[in-house]
Structures are given as C-alpha cells and as structure tokens.
C-alpha positions in Angstrom: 4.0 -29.5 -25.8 5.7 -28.8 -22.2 8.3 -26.4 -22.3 10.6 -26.3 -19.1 11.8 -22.3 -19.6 9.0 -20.0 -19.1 10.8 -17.0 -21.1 10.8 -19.0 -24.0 7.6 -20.5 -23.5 5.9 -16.8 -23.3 7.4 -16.1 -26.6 6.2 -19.3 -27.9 2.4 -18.7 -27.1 3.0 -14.9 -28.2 4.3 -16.3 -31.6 1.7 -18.7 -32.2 -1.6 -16.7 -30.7 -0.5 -13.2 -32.7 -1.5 -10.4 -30.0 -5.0 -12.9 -29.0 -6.2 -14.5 -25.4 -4.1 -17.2 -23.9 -6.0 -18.6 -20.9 -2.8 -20.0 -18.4 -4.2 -22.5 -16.0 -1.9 -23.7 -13.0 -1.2 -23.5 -9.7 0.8 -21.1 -7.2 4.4 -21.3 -8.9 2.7 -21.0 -12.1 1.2 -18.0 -11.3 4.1 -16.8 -9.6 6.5 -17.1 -12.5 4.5 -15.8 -15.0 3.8 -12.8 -12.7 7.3 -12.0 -12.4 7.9 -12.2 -16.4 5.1 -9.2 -16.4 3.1 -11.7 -18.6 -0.3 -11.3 -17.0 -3.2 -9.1 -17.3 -5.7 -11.1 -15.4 -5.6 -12.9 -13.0 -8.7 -15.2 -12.4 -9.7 -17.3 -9.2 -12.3 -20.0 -8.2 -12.9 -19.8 -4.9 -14.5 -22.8 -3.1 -15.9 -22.3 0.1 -14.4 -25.6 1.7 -13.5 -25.3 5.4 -10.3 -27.8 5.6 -7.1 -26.9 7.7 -5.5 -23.6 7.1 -5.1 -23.5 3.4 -3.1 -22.7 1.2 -1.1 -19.3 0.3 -1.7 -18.8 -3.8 2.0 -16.7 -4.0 4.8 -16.3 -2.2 5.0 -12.2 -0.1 4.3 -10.0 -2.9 6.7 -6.8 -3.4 4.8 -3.8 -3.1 5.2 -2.7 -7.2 2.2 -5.5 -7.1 -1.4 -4.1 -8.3 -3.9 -6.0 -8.5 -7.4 -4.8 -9.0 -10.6 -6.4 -8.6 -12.3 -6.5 -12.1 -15.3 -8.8 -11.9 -16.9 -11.0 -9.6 -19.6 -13.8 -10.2 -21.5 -16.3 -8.2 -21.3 -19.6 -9.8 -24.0 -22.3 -9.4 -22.1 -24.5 -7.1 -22.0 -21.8 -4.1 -18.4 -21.5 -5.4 -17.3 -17.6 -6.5 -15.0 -16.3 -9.6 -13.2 -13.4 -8.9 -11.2 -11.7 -11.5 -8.3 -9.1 -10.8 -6.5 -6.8 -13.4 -2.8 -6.6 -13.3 -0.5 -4.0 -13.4 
C-alpha cells in the first residue's frame, strides 16, 4: 500500500501493529516528516565509509527542541558502522 498523507499513514500502521515495532525505512524527507509528526523513537543509521564529493545532509537545520541521543553503536562486517539515536 503507498499512502500519500503521512498523518493518516501513522494512524494506519498504529491501527494495524497495536502498540508493536514498525521499522520505517527511507530517505532524508522521510525521516524528516515523520520527525516532525513526533512519530519516532529511534532513529537508526548505516554509515558507509565512502569518500565521494561532499555528501549529503540526512535533514534539513534542525530546531533546537531536537534531542537526539546516541543509543547504540555497532561495527558491521563490511567496515560499515550502525549507529542508533533515541528521540525525544
């Protein structure tokens, strides 16, 4: 299903999953949008150590109510890192 309206998209999956995990995977606007709905608790990144250009910002400027806060962080076997911040 691909639902155009994030606000009703949240209460979709909120419906449907009954209070469980819902794993969102997208880009920056994705992130973005369902930041600003307050609909996030983690936030999780790959990181791939690729040396290309200047790369790329992951949000717009964040206000300063945003908290993130690292929560884990994990080697993977690729050389590539998982890092994994709370929100709030």
């Amino acid at each position: 299903m691909v639902e155009s309206e994030p606000t009703r998209l949240l209460r979709q999956i909120r419906e449907a999953n009954r209070g469980g995990d819902v794993h969102l995977v997208g880009g920056p606007r994705t992130i973005e949008t369902f930041r600003q709905l307050r609909a996030l608790d983690f936030l999780g990144l790959i990181v791939v150590p690729v040396v290309v250009g200047e790369g790329m910002q992951l949000t717009p400027a964040l206000g300063l109510d945003t908290r993130l806060t690292l929560d884990a962080e994990r080697s993977l076997p690729t050389e590539a890192v998982e890092i994994v911040y709370a929100c709030k």
